[in-house]
DSSP file (Angstrom, degrees, kcal/mol; ACC not computed):
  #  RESIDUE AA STRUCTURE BP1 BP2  ACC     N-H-->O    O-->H-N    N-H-->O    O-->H-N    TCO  KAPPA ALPHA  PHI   PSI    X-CA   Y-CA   Z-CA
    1    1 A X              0   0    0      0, 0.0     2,-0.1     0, 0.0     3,-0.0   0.000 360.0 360.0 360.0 138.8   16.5    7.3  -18.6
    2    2 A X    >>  -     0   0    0      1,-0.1     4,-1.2     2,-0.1     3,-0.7  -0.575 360.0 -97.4 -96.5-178.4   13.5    6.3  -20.8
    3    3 A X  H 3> S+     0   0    0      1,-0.3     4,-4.3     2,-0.2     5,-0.3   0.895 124.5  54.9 -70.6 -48.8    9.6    7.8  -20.0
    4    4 A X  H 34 S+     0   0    0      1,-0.3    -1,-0.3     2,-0.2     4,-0.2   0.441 103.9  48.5 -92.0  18.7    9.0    4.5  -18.1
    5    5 A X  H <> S+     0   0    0     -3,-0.7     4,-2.4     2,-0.1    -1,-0.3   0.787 112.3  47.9 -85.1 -65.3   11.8    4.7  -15.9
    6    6 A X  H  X S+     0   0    0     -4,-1.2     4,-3.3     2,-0.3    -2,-0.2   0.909 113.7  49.0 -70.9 -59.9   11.0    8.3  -14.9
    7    7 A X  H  X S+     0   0    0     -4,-4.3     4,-1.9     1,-0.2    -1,-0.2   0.853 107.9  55.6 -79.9 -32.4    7.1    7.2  -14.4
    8    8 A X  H  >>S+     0   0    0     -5,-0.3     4,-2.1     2,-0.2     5,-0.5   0.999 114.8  36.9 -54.3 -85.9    8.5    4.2  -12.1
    9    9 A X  H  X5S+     0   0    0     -4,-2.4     4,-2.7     1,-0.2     3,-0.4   0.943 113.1  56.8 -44.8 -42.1   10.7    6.8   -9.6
   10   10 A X  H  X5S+     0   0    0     -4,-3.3     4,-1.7     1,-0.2     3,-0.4   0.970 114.5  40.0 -64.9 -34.1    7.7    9.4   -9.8
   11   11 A X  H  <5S+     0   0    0     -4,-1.9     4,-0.3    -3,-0.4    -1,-0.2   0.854 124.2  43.8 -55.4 -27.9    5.1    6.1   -8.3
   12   12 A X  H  X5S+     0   0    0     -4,-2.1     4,-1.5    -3,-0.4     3,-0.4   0.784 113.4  40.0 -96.0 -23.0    7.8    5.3   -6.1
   13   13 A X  H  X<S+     0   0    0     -4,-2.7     4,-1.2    -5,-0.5    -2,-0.2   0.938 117.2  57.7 -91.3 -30.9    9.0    8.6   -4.7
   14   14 A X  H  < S+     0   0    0     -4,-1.7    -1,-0.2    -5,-0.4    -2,-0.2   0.575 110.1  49.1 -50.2 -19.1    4.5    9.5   -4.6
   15   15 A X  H >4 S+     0   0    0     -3,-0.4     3,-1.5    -4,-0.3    -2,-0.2   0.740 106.3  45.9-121.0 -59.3    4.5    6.5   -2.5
   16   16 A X  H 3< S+     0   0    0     -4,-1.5    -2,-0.2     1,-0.3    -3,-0.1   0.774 100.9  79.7 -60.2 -18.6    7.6    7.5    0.2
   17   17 A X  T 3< S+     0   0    0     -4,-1.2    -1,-0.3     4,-0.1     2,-0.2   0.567  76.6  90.7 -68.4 -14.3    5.4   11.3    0.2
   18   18 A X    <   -     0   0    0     -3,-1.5     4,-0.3     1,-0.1     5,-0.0  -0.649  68.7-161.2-106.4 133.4    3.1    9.5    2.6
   19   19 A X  S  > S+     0   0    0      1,-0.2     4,-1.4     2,-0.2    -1,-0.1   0.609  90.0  62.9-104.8  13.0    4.1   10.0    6.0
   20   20 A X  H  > S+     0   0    0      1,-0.2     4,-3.7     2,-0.2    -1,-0.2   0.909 114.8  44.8 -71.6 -51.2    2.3    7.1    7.6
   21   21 A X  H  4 S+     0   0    0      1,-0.3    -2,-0.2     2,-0.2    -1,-0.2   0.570 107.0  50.4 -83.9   3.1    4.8    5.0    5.1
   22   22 A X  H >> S+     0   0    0     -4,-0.3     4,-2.6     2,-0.2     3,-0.7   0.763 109.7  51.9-104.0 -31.1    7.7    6.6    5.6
   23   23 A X  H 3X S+     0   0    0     -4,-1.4     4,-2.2     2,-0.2     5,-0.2   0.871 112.8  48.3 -44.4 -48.5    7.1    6.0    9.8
   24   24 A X  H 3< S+     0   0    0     -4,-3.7    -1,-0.2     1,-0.2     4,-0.2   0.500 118.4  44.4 -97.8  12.8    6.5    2.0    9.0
   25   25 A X  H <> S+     0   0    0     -3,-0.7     4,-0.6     3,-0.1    -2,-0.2   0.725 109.3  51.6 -73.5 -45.2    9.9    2.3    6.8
   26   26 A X  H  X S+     0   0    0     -4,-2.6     4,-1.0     2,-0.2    -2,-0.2   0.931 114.0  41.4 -75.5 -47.2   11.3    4.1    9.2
   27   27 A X  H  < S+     0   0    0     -4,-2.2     4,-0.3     1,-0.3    -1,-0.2   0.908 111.9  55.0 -51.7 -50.6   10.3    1.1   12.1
   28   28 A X  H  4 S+     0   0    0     -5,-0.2    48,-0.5    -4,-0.2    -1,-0.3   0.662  97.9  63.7 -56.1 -12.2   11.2   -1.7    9.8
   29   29 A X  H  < S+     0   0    0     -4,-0.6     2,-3.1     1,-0.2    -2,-0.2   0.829 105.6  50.3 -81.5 -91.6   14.9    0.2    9.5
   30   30 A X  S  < S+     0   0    0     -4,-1.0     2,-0.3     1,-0.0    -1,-0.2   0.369 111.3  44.4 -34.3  -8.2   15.2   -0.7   13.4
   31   31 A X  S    S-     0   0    0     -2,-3.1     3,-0.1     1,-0.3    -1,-0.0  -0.953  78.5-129.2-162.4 131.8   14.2   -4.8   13.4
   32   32 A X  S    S-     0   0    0     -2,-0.3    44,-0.5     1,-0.1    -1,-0.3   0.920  93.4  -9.3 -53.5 -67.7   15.7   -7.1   10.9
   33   33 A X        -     0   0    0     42,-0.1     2,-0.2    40,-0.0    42,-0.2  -0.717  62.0-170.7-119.0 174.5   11.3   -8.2   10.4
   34   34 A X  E     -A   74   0A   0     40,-2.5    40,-2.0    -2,-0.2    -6,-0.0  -0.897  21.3-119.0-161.8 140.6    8.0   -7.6   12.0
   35   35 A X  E  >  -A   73   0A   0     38,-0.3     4,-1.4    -2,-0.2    38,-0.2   0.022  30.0-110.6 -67.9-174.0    4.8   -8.8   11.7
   36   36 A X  H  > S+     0   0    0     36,-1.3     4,-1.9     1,-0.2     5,-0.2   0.647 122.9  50.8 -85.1  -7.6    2.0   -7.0   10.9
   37   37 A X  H  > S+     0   0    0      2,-0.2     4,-1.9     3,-0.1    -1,-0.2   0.889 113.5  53.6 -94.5 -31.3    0.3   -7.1   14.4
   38   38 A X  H  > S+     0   0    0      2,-0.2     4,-0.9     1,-0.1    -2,-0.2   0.760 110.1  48.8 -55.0 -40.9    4.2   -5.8   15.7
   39   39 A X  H  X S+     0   0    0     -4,-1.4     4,-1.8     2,-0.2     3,-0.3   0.928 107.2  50.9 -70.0 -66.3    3.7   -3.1   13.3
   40   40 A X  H >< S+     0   0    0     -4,-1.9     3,-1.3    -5,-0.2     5,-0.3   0.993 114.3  46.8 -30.6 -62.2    0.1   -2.2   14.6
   41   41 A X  H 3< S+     0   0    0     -4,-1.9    -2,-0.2     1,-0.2    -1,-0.2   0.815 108.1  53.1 -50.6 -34.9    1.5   -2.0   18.1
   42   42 A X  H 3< S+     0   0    0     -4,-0.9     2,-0.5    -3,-0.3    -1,-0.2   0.704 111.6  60.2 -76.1 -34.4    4.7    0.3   17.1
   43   43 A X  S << S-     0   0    0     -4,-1.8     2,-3.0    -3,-1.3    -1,-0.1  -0.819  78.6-126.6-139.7 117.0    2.2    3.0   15.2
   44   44 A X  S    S+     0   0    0     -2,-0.5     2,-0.3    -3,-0.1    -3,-0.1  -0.040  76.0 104.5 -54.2  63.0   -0.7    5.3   15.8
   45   45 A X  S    S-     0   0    0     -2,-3.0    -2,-0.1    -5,-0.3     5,-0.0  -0.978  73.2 -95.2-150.9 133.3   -2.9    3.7   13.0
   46   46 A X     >  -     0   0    0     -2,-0.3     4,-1.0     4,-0.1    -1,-0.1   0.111  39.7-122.0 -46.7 165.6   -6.0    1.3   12.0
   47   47 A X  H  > S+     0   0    0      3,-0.1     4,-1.9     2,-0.1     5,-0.1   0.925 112.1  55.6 -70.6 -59.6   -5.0   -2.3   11.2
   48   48 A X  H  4 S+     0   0    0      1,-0.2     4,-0.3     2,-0.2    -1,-0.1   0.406 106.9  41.8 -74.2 -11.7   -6.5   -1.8    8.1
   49   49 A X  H  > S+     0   0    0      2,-0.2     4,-3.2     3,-0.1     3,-0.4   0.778 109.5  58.6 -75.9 -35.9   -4.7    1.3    6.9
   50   50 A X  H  X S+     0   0    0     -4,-1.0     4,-1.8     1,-0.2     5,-0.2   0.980 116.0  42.9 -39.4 -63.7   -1.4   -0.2    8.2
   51   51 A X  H  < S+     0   0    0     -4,-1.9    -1,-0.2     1,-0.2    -3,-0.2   0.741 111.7  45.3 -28.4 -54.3   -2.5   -3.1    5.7
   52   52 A X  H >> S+     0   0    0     -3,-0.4     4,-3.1    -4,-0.3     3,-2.5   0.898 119.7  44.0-113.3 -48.6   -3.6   -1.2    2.9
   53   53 A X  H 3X S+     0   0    0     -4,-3.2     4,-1.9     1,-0.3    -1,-0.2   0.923 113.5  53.1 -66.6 -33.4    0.1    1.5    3.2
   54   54 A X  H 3< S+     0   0    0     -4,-1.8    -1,-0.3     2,-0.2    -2,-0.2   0.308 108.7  52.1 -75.4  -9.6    2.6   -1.9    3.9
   55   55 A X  H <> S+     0   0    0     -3,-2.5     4,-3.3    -5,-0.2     5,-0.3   0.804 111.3  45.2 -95.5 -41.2    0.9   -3.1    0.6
   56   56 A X  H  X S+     0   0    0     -4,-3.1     4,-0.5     1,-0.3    -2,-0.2   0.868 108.8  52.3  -3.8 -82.2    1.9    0.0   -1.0
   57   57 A X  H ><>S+     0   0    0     -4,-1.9     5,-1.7     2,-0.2     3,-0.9   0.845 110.8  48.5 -50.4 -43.3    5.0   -0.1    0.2
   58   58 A X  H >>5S+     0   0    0      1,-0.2     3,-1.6     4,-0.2     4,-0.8   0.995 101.6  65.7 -62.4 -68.1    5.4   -3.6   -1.2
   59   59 A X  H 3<5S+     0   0    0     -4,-3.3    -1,-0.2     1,-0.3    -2,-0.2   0.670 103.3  50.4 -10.6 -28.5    4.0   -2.6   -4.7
   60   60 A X  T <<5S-     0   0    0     -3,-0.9    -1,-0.3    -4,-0.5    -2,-0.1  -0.020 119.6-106.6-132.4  51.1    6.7   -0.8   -5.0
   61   61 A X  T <45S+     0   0    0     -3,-1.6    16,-0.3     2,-0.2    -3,-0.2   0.506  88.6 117.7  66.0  21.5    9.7   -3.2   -4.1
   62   62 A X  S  <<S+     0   0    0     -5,-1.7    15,-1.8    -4,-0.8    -4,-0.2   0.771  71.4  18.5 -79.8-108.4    9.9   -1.3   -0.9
   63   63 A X  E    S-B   76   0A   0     -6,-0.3    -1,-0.3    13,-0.2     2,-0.2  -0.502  72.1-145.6 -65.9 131.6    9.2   -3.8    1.7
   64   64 A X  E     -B   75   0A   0     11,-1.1    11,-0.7    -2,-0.1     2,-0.4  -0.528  10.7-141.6-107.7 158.0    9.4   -7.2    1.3
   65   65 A X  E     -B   74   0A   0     -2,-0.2     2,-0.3     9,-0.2     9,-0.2  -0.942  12.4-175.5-140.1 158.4    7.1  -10.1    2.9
   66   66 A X  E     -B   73   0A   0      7,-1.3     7,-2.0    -2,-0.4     2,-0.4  -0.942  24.3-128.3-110.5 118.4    7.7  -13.5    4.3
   67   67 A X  E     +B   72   0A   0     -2,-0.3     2,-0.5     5,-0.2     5,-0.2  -0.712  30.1 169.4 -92.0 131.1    5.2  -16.4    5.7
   68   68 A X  E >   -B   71   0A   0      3,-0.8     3,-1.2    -2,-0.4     2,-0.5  -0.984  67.9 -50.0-132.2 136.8    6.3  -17.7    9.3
   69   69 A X  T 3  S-     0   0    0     -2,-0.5     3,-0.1     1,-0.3    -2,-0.1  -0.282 122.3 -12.1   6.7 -61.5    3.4  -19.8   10.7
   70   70 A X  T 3  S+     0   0    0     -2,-0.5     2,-0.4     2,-0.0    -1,-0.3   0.430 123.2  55.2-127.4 -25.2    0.2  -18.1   10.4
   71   71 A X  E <  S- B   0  68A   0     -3,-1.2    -3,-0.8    -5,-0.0    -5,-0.1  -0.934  73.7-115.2-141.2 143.5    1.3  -14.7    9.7
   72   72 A X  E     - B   0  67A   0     -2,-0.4   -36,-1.3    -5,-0.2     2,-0.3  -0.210  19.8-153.9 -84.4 177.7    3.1  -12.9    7.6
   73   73 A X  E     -AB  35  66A   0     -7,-2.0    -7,-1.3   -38,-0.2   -38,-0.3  -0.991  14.3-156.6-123.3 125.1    6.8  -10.4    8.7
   74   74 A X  E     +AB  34  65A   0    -40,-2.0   -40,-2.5    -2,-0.3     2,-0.3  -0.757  17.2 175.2-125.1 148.3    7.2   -7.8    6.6
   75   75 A X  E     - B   0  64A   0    -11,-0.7   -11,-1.1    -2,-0.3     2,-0.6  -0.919  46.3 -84.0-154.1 169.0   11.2   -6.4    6.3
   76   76 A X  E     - B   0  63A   0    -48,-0.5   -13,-0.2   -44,-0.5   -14,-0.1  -0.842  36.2-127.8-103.7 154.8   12.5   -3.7    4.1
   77   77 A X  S    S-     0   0    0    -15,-1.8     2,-0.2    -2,-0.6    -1,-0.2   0.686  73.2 -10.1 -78.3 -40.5   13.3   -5.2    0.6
   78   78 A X  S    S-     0   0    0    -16,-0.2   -14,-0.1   -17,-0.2     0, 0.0  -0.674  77.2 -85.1-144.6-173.1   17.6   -3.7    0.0
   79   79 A X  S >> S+     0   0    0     -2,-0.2     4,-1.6     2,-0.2     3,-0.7   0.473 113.3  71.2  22.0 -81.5   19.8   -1.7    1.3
   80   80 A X  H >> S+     0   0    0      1,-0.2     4,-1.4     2,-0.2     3,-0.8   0.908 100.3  46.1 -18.2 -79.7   18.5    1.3   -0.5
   81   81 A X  H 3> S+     0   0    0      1,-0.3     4,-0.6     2,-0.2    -1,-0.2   0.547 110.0  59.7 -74.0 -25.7   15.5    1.7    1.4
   82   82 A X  H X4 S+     0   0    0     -3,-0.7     3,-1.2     2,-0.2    -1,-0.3   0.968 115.1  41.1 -76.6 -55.8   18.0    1.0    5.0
   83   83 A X  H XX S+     0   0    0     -4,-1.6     3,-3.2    -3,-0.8     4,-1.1   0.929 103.7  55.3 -61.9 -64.6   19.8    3.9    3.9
   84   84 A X  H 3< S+     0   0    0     -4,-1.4    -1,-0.3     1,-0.3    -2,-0.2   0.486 108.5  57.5 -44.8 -22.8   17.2    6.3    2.8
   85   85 A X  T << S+     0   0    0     -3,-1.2    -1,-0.3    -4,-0.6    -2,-0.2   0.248 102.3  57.5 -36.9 -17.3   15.7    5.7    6.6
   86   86 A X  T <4 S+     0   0    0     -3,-3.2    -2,-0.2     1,-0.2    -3,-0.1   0.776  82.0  84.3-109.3 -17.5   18.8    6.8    7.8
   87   87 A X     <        0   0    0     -4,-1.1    -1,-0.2     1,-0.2    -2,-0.1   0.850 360.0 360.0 -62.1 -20.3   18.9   10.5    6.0
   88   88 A X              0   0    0     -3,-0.2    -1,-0.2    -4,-0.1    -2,-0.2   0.726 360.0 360.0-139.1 360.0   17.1   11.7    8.6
């Protein structure tokens, strides 16, 4: 595994340490998408930190997003990430 490989999992695994993000993984494991206003409703948080942690999460191939008429649906990105919801 080369240095920038290693610095890639430590961003990514620094980014799943949050437990606000690991909660709007955890929601997104339960419904194929959801918008971001679905997301608000689901979780005890500002709109605009839900924003700011679901971009986060994207940054780092975690969650993927999608445009459906005015707003976007945000879904998690593999497989991986379905699983890795499920350890616990």
């Amino acid at each position: 595994m080369t240095t920038l490989q290693i610095d890639q999992v430590v961003e990514t695994m620094q980014v799943l340490a949050d437990p606000m993000r690991l909660r709007i993984l955890f929601v997104l494991s339960e419904q194929s998408s959801l918008s971001l206003s679905a997301l608000h409703q689901r979780l005890p948080i500002s709109f605009s930190a839900l924003s700011s942690h679901v971009n986060e999460l994207k940054k780092q191939d975690l969650v993927h997003s999608r445009q459906r008429d005015n707003e976007l649906y945000y879904s998690l990105a593999n497989k991986a990430v379905l699983r890795l919801t499920r350890l616990f």
